[in-house]
N, CA, C and O atoms as a Tripos MOL2 file, in Angstrom:
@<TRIPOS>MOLECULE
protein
  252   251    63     0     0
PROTEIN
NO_CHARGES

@<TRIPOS>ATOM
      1 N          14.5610  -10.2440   -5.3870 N.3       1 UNK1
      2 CA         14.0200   -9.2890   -6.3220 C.3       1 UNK1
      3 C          12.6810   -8.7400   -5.8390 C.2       1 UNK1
      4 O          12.3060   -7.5740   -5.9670 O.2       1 UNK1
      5 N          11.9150   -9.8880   -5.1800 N.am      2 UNK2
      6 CA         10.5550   -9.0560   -4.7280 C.3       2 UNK2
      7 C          10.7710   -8.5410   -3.5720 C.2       2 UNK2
      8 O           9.6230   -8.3080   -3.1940 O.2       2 UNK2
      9 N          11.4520   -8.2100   -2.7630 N.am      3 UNK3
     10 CA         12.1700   -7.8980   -1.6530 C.3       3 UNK3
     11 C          12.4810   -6.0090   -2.2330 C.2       3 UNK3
     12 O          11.8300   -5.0780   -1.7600 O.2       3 UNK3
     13 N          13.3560   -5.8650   -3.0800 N.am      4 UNK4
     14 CA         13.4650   -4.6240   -3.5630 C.3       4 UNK4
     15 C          12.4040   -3.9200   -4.5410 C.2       4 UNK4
     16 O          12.3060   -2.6960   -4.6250 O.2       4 UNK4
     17 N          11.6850   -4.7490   -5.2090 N.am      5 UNK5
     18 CA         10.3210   -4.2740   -5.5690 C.3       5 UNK5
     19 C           9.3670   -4.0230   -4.5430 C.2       5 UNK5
     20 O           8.4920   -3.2910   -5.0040 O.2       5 UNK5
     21 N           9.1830   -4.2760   -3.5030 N.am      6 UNK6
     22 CA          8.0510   -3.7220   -2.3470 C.3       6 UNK6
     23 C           8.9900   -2.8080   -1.5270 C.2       6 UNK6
     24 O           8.4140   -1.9230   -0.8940 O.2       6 UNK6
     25 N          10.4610   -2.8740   -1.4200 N.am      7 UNK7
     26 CA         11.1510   -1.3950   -0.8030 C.3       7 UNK7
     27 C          10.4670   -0.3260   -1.7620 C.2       7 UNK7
     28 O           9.5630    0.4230   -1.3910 O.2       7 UNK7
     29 N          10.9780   -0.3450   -2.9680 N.am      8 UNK8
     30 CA         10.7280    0.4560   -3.6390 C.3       8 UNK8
     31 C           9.6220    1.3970   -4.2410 C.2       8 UNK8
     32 O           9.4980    2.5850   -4.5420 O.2       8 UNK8
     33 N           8.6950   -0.0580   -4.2620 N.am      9 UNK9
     34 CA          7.0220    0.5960   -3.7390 C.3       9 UNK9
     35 C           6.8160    1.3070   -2.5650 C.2       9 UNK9
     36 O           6.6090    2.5190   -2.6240 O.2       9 UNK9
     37 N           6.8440    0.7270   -1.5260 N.am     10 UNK10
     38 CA          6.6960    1.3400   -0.0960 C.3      10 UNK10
     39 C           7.1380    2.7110   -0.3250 C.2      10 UNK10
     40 O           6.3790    3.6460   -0.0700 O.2      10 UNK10
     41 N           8.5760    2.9410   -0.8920 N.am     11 UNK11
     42 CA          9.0930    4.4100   -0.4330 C.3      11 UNK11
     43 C           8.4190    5.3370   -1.4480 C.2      11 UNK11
     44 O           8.3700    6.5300   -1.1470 O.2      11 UNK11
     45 N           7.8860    4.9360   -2.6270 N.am     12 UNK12
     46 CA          7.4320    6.0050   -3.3020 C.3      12 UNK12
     47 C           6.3300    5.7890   -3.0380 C.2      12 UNK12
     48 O           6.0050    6.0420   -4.1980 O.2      12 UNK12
     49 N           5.0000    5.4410   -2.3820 N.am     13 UNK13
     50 CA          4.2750    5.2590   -1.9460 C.3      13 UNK13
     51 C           4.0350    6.8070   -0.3330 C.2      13 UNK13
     52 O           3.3720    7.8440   -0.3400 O.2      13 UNK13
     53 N           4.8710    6.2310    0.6820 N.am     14 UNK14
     54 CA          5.3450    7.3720    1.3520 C.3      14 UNK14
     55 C           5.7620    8.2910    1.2730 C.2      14 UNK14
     56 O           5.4850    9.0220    2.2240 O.2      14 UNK14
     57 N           6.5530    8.8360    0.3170 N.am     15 UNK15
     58 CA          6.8820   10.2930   -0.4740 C.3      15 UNK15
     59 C           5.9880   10.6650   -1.2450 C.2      15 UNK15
     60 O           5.7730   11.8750   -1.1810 O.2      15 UNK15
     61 N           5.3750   10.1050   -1.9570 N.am     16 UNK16
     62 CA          3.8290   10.9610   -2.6520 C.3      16 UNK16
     63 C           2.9150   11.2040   -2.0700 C.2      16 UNK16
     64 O           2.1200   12.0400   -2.5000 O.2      16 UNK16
     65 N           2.7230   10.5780   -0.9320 N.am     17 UNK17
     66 CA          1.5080   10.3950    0.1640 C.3      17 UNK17
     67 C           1.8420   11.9510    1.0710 C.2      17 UNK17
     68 O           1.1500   12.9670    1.1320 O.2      17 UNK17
     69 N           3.3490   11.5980    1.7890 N.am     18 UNK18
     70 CA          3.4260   12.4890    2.3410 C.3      18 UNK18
     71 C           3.7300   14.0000    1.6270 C.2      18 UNK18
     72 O           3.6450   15.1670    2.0110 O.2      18 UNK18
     73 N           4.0050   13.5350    0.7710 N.am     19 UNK19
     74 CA          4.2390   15.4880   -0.1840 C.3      19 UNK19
     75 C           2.9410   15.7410   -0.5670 C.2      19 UNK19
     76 O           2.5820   16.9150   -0.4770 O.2      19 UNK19
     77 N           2.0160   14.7960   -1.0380 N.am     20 UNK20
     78 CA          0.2420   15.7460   -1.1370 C.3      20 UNK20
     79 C          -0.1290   16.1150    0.4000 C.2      20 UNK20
     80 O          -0.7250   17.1640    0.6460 O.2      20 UNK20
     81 N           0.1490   15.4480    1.1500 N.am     21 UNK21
     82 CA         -0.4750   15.7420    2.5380 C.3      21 UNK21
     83 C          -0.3360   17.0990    3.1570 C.2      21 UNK21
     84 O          -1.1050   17.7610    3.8530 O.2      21 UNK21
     85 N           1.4800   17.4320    2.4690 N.am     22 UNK22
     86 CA          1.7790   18.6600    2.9400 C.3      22 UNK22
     87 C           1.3730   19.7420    2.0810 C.2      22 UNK22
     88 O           0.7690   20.7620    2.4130 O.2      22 UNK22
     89 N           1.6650   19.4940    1.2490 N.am     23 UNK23
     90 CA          0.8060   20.5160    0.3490 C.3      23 UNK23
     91 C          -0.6360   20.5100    0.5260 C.2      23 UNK23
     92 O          -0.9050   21.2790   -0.3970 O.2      23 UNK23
     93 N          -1.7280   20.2190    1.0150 N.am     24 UNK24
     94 CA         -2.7500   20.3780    1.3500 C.3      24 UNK24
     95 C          -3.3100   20.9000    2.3250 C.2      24 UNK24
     96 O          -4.3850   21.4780    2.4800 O.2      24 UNK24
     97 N          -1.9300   20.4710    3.3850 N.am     25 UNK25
     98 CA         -2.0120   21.0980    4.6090 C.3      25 UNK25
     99 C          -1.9450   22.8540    4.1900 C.2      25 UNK25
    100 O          -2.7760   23.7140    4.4820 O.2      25 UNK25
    101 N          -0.7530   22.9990    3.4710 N.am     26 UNK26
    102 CA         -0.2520   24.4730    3.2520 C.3      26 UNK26
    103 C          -0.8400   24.7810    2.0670 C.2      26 UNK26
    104 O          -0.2740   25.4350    1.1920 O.2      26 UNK26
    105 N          -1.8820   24.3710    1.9920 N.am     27 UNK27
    106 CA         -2.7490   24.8190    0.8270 C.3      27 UNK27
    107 C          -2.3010   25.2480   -0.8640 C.2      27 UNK27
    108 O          -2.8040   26.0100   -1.6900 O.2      27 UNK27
    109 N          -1.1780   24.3920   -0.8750 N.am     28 UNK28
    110 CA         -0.8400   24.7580   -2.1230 C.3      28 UNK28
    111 C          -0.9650   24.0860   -3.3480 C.2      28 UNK28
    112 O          -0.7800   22.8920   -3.1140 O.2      28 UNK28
    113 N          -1.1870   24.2670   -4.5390 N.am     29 UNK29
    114 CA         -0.9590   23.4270   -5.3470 C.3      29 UNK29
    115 C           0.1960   22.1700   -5.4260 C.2      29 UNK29
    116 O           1.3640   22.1900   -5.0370 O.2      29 UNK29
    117 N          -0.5770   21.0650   -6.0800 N.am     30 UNK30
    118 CA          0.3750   20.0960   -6.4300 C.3      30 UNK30
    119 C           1.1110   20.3300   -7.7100 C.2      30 UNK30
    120 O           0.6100   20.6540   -8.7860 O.2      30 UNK30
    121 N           2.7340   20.0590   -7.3640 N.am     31 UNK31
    122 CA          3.4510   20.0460   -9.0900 C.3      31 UNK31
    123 C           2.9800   19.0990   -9.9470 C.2      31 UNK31
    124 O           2.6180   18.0150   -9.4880 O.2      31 UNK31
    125 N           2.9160   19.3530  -11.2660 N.am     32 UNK32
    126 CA          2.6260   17.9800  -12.1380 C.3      32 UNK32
    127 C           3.1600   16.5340  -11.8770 C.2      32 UNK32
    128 O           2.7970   15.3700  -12.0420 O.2      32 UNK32
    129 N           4.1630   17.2010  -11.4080 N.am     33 UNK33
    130 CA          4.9630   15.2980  -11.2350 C.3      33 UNK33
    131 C           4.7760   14.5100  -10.1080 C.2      33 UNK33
    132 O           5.0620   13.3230   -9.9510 O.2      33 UNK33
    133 N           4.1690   15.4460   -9.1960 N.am     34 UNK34
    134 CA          3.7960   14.6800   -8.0150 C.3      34 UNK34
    135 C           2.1020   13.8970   -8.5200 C.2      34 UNK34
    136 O           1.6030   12.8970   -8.0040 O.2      34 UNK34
    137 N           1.5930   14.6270   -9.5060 N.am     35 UNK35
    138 CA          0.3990   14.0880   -9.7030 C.3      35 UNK35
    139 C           0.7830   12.5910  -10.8270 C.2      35 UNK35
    140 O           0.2060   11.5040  -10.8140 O.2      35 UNK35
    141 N           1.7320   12.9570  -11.5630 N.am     36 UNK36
    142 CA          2.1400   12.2600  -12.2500 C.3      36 UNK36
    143 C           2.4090   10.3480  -11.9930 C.2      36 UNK36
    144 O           2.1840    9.2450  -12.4910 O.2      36 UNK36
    145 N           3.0390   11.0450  -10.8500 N.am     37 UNK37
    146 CA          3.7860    9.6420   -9.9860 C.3      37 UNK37
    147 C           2.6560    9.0390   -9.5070 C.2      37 UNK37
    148 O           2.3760    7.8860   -9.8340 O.2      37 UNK37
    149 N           1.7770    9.8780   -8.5530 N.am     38 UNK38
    150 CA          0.7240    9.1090   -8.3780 C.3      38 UNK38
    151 C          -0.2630    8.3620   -9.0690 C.2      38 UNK38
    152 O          -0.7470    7.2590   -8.8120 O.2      38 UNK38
    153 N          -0.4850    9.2060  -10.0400 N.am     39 UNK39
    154 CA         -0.9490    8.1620  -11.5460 C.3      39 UNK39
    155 C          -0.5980    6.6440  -11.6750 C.2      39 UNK39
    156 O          -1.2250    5.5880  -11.7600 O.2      39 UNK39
    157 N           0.9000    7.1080  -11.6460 N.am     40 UNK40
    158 CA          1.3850    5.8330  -11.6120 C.3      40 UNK40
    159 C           1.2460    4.2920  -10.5500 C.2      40 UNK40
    160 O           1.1260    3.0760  -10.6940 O.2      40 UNK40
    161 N           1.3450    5.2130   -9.5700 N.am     41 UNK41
    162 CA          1.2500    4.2710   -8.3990 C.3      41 UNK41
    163 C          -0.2940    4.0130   -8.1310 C.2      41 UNK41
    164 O          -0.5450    3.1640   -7.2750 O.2      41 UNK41
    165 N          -1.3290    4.6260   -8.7440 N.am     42 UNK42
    166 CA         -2.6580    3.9190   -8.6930 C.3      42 UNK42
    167 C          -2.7710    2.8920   -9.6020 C.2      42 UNK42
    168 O          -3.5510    1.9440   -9.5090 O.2      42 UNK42
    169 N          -1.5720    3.1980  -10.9340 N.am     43 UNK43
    170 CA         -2.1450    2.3250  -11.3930 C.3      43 UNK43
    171 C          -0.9010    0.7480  -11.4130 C.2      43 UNK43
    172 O          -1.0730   -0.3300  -11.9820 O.2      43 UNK43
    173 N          -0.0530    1.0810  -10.8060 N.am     44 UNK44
    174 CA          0.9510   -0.0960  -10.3140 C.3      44 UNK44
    175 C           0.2060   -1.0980   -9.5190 C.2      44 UNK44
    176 O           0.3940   -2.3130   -9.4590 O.2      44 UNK44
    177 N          -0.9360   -0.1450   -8.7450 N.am     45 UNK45
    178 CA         -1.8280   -0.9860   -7.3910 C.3      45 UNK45
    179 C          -2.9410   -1.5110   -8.1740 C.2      45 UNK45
    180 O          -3.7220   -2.1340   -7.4550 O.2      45 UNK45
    181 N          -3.2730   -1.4730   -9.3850 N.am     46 UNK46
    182 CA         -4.4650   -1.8400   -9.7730 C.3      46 UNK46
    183 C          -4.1680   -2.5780  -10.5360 C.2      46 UNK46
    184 O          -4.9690   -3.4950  -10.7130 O.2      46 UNK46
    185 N          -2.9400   -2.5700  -11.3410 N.am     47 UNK47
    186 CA         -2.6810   -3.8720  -12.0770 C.3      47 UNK47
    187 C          -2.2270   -5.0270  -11.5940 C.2      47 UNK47
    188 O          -2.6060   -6.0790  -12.1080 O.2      47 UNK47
    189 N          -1.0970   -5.0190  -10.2320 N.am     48 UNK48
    190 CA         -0.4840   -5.7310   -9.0800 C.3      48 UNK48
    191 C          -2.3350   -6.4410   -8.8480 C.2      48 UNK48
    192 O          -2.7380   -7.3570   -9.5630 O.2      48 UNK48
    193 N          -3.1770   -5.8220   -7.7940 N.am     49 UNK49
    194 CA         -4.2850   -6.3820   -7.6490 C.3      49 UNK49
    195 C          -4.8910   -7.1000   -8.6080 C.2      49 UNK49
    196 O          -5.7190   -7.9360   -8.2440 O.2      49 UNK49
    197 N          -4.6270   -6.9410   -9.9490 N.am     50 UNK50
    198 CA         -5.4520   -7.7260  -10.6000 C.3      50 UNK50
    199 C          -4.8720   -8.9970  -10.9770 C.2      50 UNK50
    200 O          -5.4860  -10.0600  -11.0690 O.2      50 UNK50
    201 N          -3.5200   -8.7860  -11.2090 N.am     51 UNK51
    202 CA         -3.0210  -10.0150  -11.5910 C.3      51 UNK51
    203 C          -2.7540  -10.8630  -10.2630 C.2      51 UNK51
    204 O          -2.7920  -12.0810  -10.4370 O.2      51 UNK51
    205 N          -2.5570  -10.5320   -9.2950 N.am     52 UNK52
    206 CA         -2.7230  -11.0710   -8.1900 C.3      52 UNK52
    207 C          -4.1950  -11.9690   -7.7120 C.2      52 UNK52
    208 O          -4.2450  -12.9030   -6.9110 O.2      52 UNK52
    209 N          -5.1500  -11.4490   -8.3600 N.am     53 UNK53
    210 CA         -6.5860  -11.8630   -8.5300 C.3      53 UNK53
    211 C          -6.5660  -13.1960   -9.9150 C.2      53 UNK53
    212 O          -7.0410  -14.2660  -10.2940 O.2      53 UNK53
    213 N          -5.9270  -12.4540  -10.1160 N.am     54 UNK54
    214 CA         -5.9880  -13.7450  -11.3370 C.3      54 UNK54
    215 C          -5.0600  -14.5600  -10.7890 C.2      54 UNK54
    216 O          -5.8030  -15.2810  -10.1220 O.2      54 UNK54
    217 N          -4.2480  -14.8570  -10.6450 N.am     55 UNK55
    218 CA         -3.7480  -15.9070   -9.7730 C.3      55 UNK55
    219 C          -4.4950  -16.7740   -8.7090 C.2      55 UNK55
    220 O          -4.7980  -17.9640   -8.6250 O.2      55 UNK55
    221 N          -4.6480  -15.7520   -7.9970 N.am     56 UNK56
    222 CA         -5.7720  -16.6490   -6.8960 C.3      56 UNK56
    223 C          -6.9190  -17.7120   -7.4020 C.2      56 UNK56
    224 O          -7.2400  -18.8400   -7.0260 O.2      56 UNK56
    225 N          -7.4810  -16.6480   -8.6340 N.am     57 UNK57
    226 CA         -8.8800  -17.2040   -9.0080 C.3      57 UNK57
    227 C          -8.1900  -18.3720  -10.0080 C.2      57 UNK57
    228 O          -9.0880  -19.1360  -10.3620 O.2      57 UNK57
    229 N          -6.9690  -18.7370  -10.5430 N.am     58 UNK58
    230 CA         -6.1520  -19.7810  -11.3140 C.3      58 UNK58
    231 C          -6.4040  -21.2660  -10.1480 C.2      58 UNK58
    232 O          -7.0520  -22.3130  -10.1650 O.2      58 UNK58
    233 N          -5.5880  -20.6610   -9.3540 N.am     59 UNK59
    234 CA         -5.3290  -21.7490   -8.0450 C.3      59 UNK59
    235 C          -6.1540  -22.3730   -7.5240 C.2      59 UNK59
    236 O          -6.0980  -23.5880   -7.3350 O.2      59 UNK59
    237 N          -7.5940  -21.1920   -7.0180 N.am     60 UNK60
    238 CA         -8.5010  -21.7910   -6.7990 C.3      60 UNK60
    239 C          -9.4650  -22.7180   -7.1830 C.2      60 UNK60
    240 O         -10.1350  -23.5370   -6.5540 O.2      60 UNK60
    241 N          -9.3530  -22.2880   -8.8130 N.am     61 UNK61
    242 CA        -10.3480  -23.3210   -9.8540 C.3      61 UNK61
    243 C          -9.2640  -24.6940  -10.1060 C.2      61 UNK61
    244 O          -9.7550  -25.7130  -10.5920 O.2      61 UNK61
    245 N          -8.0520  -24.6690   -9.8170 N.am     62 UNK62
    246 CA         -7.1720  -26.0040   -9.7340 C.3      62 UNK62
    247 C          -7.1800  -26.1700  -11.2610 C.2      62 UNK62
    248 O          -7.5940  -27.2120  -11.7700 O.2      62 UNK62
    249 N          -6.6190  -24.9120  -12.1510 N.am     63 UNK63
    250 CA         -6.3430  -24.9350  -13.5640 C.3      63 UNK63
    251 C          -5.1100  -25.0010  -13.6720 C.2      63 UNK63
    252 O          -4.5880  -25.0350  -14.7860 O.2      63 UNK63
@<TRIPOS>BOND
     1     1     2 1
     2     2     3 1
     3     3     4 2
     4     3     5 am
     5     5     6 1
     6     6     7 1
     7     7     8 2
     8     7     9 am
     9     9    10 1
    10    10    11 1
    11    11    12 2
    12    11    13 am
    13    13    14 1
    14    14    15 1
    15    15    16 2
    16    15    17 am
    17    17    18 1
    18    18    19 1
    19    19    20 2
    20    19    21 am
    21    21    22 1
    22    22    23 1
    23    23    24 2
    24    23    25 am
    25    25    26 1
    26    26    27 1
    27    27    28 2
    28    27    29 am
    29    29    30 1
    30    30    31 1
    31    31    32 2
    32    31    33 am
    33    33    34 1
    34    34    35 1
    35    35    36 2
    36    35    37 am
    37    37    38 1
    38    38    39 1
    39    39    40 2
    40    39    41 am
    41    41    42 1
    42    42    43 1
    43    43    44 2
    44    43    45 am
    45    45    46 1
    46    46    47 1
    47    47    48 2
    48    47    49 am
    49    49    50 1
    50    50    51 1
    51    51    52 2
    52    51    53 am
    53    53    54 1
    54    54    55 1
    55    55    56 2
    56    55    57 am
    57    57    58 1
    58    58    59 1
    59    59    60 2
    60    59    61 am
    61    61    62 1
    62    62    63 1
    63    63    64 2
    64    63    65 am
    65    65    66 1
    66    66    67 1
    67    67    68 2
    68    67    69 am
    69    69    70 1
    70    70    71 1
    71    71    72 2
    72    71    73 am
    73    73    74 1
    74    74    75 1
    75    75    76 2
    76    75    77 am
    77    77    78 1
    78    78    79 1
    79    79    80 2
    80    79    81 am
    81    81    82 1
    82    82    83 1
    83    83    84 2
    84    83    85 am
    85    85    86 1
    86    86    87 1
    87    87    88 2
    88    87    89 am
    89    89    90 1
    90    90    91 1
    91    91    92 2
    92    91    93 am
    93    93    94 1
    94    94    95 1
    95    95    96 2
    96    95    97 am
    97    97    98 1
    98    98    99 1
    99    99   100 2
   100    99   101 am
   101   101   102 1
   102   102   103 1
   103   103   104 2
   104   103   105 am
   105   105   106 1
   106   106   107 1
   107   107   108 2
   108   107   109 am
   109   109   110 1
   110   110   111 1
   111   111   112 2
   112   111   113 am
   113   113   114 1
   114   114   115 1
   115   115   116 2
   116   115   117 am
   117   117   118 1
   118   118   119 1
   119   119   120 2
   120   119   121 am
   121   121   122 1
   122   122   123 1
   123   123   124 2
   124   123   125 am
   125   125   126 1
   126   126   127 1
   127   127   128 2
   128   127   129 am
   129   129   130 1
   130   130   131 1
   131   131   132 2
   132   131   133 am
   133   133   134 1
   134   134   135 1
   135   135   136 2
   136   135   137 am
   137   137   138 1
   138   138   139 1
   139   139   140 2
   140   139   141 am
   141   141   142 1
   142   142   143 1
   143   143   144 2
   144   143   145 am
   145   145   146 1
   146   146   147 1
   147   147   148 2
   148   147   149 am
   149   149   150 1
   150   150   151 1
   151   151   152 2
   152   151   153 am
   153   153   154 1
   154   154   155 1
   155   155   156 2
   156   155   157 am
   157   157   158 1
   158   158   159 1
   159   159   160 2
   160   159   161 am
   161   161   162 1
   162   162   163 1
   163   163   164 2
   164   163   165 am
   165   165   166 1
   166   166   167 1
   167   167   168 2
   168   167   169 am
   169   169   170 1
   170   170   171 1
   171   171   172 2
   172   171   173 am
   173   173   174 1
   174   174   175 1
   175   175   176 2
   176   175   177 am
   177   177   178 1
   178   178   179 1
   179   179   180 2
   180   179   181 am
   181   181   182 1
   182   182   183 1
   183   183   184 2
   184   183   185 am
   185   185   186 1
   186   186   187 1
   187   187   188 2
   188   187   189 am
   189   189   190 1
   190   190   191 1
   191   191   192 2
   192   191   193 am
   193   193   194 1
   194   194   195 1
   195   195   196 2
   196   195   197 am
   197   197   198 1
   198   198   199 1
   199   199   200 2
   200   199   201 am
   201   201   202 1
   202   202   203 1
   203   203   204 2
   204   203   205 am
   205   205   206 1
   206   206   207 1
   207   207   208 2
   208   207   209 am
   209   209   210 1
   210   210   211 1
   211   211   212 2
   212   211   213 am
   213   213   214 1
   214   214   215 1
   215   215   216 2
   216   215   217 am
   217   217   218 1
   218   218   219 1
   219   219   220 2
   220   219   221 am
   221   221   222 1
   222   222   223 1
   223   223   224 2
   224   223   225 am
   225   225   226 1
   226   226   227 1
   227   227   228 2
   228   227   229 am
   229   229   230 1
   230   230   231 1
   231   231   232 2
   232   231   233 am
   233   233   234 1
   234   234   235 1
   235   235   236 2
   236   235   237 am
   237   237   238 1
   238   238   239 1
   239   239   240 2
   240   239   241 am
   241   241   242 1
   242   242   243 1
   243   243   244 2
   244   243   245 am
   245   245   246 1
   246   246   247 1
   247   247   248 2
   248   247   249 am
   249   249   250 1
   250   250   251 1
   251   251   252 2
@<TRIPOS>SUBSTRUCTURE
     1 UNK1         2 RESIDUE 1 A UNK
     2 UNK2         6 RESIDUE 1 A UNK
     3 UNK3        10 RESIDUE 1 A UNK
     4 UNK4        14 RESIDUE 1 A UNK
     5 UNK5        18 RESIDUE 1 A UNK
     6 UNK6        22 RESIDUE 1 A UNK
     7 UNK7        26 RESIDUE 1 A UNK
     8 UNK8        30 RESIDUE 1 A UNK
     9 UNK9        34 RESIDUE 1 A UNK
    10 UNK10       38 RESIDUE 1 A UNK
    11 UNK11       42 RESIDUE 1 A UNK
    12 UNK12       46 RESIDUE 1 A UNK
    13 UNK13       50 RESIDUE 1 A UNK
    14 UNK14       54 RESIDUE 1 A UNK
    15 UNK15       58 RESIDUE 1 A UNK
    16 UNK16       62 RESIDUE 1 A UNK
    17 UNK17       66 RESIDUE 1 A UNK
    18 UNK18       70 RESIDUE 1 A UNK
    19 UNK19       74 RESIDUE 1 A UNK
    20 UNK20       78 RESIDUE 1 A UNK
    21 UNK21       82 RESIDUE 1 A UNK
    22 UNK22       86 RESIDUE 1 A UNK
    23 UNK23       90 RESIDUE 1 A UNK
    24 UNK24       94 RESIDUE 1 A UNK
    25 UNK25       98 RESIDUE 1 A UNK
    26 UNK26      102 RESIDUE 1 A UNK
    27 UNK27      106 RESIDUE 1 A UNK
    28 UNK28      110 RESIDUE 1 A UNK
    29 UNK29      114 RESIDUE 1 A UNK
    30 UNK30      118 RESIDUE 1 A UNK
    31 UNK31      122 RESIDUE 1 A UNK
    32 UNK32      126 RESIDUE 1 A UNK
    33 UNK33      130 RESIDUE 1 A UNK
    34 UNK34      134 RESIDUE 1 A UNK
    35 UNK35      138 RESIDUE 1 A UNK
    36 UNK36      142 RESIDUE 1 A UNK
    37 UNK37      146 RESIDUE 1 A UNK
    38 UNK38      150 RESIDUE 1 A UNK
    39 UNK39      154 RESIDUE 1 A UNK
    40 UNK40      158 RESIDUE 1 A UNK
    41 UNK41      162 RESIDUE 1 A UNK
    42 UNK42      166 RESIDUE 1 A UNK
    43 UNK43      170 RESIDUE 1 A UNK
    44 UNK44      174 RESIDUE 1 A UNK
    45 UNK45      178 RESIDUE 1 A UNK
    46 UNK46      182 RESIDUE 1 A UNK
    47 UNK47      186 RESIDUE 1 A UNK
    48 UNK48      190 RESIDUE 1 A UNK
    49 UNK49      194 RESIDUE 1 A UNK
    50 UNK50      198 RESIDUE 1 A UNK
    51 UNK51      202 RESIDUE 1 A UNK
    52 UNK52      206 RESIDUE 1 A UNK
    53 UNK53      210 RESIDUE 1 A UNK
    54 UNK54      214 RESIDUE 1 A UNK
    55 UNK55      218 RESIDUE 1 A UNK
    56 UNK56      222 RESIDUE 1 A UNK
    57 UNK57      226 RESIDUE 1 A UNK
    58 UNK58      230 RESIDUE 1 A UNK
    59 UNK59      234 RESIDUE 1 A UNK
    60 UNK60      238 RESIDUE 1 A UNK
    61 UNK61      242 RESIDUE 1 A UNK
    62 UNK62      246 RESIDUE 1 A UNK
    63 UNK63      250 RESIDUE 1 A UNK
């Protein structure tokens, strides 16, 4: 399962990355949904990081 949850990250990760890139290149506006997704995926990475932090900081205090 975490195996297809980090495919799945990875690829939408690389398709939003690379569709702002091109559109920036070609100077065009971004569609809403590309901004959309990314929303998302900042905030997939910021909650992943945190609870991931909280884990660590669990383990480490030997709670």
């Amino acid at each position: 399962m975490v195996e297809f949850a980090a495919l799945t990250y990875g690829l939408l990760a690389s398709v939003i990355l690379s569709a702002a890139q091109r559109n920036r290149k070609l100077a065009r506006p971004h569609p809403p949904m590309l901004f959309y997704l990314g929303y998302l995926l900042c905030g997939l990475s910021a909650g992943l990081a945190l609870a991931l932090a909280y884990v660590a900081a669990t383990l480490l205090a030997g709670v």
